[in-house]
C-alpha positions in Angstrom: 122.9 135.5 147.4 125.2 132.4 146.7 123.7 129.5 145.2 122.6 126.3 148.1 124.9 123.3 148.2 121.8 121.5 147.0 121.7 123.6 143.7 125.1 123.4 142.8 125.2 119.8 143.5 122.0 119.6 140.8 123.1 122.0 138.2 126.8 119.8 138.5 124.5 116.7 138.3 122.6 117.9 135.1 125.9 119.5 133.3 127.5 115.7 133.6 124.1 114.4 132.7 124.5 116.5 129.7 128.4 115.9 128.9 127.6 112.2 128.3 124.9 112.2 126.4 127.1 114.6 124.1 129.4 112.0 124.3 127.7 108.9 123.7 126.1 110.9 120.4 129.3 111.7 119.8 130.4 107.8 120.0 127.3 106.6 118.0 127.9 109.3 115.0 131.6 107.7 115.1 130.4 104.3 114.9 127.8 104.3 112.6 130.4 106.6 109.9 132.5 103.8 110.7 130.2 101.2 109.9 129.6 102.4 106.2 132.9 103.9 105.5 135.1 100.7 107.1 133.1 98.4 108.5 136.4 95.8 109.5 137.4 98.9 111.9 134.2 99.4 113.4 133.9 95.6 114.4 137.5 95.4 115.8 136.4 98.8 117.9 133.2 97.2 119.1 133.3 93.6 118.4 129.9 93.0 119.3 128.7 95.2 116.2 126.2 92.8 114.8 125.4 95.5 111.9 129.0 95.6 111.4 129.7 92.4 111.1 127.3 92.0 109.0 128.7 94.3 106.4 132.3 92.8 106.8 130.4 89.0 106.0 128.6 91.0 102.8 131.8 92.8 101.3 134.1 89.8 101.7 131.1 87.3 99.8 130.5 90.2 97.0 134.1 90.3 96.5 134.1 86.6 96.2 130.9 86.1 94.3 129.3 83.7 96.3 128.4 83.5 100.6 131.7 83.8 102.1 132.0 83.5 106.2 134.0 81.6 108.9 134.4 80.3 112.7 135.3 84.2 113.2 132.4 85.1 112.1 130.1 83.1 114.0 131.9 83.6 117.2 131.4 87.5 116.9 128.2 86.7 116.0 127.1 85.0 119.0 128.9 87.6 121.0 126.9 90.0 119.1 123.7 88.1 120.2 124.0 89.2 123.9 124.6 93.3 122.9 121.5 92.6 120.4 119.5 89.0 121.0 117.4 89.8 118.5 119.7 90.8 115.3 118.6 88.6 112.3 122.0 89.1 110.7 123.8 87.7 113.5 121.4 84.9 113.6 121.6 84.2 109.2 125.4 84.3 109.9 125.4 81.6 112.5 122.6 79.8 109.9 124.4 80.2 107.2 128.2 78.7 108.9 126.0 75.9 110.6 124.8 74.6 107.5 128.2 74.6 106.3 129.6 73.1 109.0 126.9 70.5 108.1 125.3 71.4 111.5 121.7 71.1 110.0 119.8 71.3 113.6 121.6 74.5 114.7 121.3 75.9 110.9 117.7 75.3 111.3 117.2 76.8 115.0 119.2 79.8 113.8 117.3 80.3 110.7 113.9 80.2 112.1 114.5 82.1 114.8 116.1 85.4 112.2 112.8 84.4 110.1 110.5 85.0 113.8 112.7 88.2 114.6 111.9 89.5 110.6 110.6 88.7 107.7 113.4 91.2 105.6 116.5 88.7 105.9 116.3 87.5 101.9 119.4 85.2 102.4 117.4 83.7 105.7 114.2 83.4 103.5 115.7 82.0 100.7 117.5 79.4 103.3 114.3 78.0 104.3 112.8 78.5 101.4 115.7 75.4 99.9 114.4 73.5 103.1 110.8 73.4 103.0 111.5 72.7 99.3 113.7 69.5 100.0 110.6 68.4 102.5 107.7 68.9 100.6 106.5 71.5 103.0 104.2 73.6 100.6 102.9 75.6 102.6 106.3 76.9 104.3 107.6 77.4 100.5 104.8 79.8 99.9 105.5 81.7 103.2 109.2 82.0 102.5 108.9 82.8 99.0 106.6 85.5 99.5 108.6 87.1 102.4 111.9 86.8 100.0 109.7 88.4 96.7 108.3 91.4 99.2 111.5 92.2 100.4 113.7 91.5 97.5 111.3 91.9 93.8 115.3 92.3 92.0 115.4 88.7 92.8 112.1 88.3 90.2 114.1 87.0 87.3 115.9 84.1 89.5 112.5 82.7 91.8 109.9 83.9 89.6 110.9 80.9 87.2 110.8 78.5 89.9 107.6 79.2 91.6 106.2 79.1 87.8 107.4 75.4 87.6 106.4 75.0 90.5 102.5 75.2 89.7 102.5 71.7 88.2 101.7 70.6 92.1 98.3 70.9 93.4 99.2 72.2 97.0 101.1 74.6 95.3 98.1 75.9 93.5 95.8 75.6 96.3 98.1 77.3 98.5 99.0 80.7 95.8 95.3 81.6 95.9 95.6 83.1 99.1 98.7 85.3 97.9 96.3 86.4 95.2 93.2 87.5 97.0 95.3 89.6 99.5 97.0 91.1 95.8 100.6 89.9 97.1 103.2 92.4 95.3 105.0 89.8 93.7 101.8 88.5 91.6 101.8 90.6 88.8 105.0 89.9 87.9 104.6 85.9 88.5 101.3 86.0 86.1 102.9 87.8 83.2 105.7 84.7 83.6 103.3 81.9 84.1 100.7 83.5 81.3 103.7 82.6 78.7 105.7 79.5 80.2 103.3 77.2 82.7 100.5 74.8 81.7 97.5 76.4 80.5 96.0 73.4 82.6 97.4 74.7 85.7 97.2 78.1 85.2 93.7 77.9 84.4 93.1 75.5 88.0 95.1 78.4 89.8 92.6 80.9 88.5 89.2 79.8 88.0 88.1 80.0 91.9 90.2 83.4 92.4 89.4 84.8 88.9 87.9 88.0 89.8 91.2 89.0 92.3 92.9 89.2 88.8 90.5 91.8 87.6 92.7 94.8 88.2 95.0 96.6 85.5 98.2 95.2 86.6 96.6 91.5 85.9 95.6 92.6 82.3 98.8 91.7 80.2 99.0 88.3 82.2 95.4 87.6 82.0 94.8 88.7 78.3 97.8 85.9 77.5 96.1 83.1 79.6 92.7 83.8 77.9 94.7 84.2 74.6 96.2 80.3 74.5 93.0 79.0 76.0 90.9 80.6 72.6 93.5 79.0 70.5 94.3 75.2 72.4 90.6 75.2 74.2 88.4 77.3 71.8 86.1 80.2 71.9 83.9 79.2 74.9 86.1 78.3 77.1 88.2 81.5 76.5 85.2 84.0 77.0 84.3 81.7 79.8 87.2 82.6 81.9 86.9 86.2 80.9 83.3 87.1 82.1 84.9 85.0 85.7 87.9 88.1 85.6 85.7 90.8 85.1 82.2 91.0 85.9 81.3 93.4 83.6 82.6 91.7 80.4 79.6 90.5 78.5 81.1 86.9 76.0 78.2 87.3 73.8 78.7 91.2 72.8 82.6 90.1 72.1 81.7 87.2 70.5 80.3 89.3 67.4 83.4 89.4 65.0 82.4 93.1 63.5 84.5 96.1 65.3 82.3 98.0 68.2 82.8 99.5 71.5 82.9 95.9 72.3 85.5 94.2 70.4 87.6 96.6 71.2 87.7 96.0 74.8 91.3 96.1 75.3 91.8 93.8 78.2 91.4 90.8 75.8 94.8 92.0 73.9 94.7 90.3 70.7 91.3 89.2 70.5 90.2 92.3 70.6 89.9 94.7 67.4 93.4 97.3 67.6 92.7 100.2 65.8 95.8 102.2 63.6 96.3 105.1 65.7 99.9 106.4 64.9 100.5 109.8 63.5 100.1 108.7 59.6 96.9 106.2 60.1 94.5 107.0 61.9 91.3 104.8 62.6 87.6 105.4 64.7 84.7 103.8 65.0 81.8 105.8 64.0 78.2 105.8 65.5 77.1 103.2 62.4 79.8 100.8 63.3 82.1 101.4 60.4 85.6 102.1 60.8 87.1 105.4 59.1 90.2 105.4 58.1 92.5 108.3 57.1 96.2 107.8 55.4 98.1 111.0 55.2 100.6 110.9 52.7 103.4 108.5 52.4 102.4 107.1 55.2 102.4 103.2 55.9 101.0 100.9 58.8 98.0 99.3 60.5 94.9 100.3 60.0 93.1 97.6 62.1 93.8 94.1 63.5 92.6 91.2 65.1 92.8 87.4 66.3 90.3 85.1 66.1 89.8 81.7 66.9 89.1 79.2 64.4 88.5 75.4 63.6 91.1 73.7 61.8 89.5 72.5 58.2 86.8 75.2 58.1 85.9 77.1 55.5 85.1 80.8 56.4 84.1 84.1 54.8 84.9 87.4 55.4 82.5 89.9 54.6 82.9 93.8 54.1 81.4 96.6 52.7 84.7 99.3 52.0 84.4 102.8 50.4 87.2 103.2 49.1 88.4 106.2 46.3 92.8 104.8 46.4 93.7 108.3 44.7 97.6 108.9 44.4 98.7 105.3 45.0 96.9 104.8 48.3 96.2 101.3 49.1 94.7 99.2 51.2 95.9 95.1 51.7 94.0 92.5 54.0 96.4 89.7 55.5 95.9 86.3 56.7 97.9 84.7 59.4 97.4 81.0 60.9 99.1 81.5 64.5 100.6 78.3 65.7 103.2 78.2 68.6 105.7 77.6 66.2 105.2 80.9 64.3 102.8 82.2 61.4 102.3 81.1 58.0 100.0 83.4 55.5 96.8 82.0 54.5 95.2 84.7 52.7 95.5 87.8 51.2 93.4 90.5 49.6 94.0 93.8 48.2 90.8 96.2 48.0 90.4 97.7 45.1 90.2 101.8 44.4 86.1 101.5 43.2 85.1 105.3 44.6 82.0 103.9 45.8 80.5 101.6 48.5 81.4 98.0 47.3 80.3 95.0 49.6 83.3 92.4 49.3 82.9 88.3 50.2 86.3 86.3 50.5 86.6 82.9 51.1 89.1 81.6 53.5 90.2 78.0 54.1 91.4 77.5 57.8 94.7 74.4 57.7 93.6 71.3 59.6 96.3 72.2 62.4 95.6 76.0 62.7 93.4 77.3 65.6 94.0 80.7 65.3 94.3 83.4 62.3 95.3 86.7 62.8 93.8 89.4 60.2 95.6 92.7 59.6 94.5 95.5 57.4 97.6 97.6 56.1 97.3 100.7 54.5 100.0 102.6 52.3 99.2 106.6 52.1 98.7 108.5 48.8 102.1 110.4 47.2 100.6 113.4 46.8 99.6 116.2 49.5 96.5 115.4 50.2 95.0 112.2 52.5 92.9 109.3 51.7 90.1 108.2 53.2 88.4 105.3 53.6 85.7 103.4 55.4 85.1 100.1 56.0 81.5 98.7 57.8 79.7 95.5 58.3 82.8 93.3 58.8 81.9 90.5 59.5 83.8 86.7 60.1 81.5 83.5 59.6 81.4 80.0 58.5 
């Protein structure tokens, strides 16, 4: 029976239906090839082509190493804007050639609205960024910043530095503490910057009221630092202060005992904290008395243990030890004294411990320079010639006035 005039009608309907979708697939795969492979042929096939024209504006300013765009641009642009009214690289584009065109309103109208559209345009971030900068508008610098950093972290080694400096305002501060109790991504990195180069004054205002968002093992490097210069410029207290506010489990009075123990050795505080030689020719443990064991295989050389410790310049301190210690086949074991200033070390003291074979109990005397706040003490050890390794053990170490 032959098919109604309704039917055919449909199926003819549905098979054209079909034909242009084909096509217009067909159209899109051919645009968007075009787009990546020559994007100056895409845009003179569709003109509006915002993503297009977008990649024509990129290539010709990577060519010529800086942001390179004209009145062509920003015409296709704007014709672009009623394909797409809400393409933030149409919008930058007619930013960025307003501002040129010293336009600042327009540049401004533009560049807001790309930033409402999406937060992902770095070259619109950083825009506005420079603005709210030139104003005084902290809080808008914070917002931009942190947009640009999210999107963009390979930009870390050009606006890390300048958010660093930038801590020596107060709204500044205030303002980053909010980035750091919702763990922005960029922090981590900005901390391990700020922990070498900012004030310690301002670093230390930035952290006391958000200290226990730093507490995670990302912060640890950045925080160690911080808690490092405040030991050596602000002393002890102050240092373990800060500490016990990162963590809450860190307990100031366990660390503040200078003999090794499964609390100087915490390593979050970095070079506070007893480091134990643990390469493949020394090896060092703590042992369930407290005493570090030490074994040197032969010809082996390197740290046996290490530690900084704050000090007051024009002290007189002791360091006491009590060292087993047999030396056999040229093994040998050297103490070093370091004052740490920002301007580099200068040995203070030195001691080599002698081969007795038997428990000795060693007292050293150890005059601290009136300008030096912090000595770092490292035990080296040199292993024996022969085949077989030295041992050694070395308990109730102790570092007091």
């Amino acid at each position: 029976m032959a098919a109604s005039p309704s039917k055919t009608v449909k199926i003819q309907v549905i098979a054209l239906v079909a034909l242009i979708a084909a096509w217009q697939s067909y159209q899109f795969a051919v645009t968007v090839n075009l787009r990546l492979a020559d994007p100056e042929a895409a845009l003179q096939r569709q003109p509006d082509d915002a993503f297009a024209l977008a990649k024509v504006v990129k290539n010709k300013s990577r060519a010529a190493e800086e942001y390179v765009s004209d009145a062509a641009d920003t015409s296709a642009a704007i014709q672009s804007l009623v394909k797409t009214p809400l393409s933030r690289s149409s919008l930058r584009i007619i930013g960025m050639n307003s501002a040129a065109a010293g336009e600042a309103q327009t540049a401004f109208a533009a560049m807001s609205l790309a930033d409402r559209v999406s937060r992902r345009d770095t070259t619109a971030q950083i825009w506005l960024l420079e603005r709210a900068a030139a104003s005084d508008n902290f809080d808008a610098i914070l917002r931009h910043y942190d947009a640009a950093m999210s999107v963009s972290p390979e930009l870390g080694p050009i606006l890390l530095p300048i958010m660093v400096d930038a801590l020596q305002y107060r709204q500044v501060r205030e303002g980053m503490r909010a980035y750091v109790l919702r763990q922005a991504r960029w922090m981590p990195a900005f901390l391990s910057l700020a922990a070498r180069d900012a004030s310690l004054d301002n670093l230390v205002d930035l952290m006391r009221p958000v200290a226990g968002a730093l507490s995670g093992e990302e912060y640890e490097a950045g925080v160690a630092q911080i808690i490092y210069r405040l030991a050596a410029n602000s002393g002890e207290d102050a240092a373990m202060g800060l500490a016990e506010a990162v963590w809450g489990d860190f307990d100031a009075e366990k660390f503040s005992d200078s003999a090794p123990s499964e609390a100087t050795l915490d390593r979050r505080l970095g070079l506070l904290a007893w480091e134990l030689g643990e390469d493949s020719g020394i090896q060092s443990r703590l042992n369930v008395n407290g005493a570090i064991e030490v074994t040197m295989r032969p010809l082996s050389r390197g740290v046996v243990l290490r530690r900084h410790f704050p000090v007051e310049g024009g002290q007189a301190y002791n360091l006491t030890q009590r060292v087993n210690f047999k030396g056999e086949g040229g093994a040998r074991l050297v103490w070093h004294g370091d004052c740490v200033t920002n301007s580099g070390t200068q040995r203070i003291w030195e001691q080599s411990l002698p081969a007795a074979g038997q428990a000795v109990t060693y007292r050293s005397a150890i005059v601290v320079p009136l300008d030096c706040g912090m000595i770092s003490f490292m035990l080296r050890g040199t292993g024996p010639e022969g085949q077989r390794p030295a041992p050694a053990t070395i308990g109730e170490l102790t570092l007091s006035k």
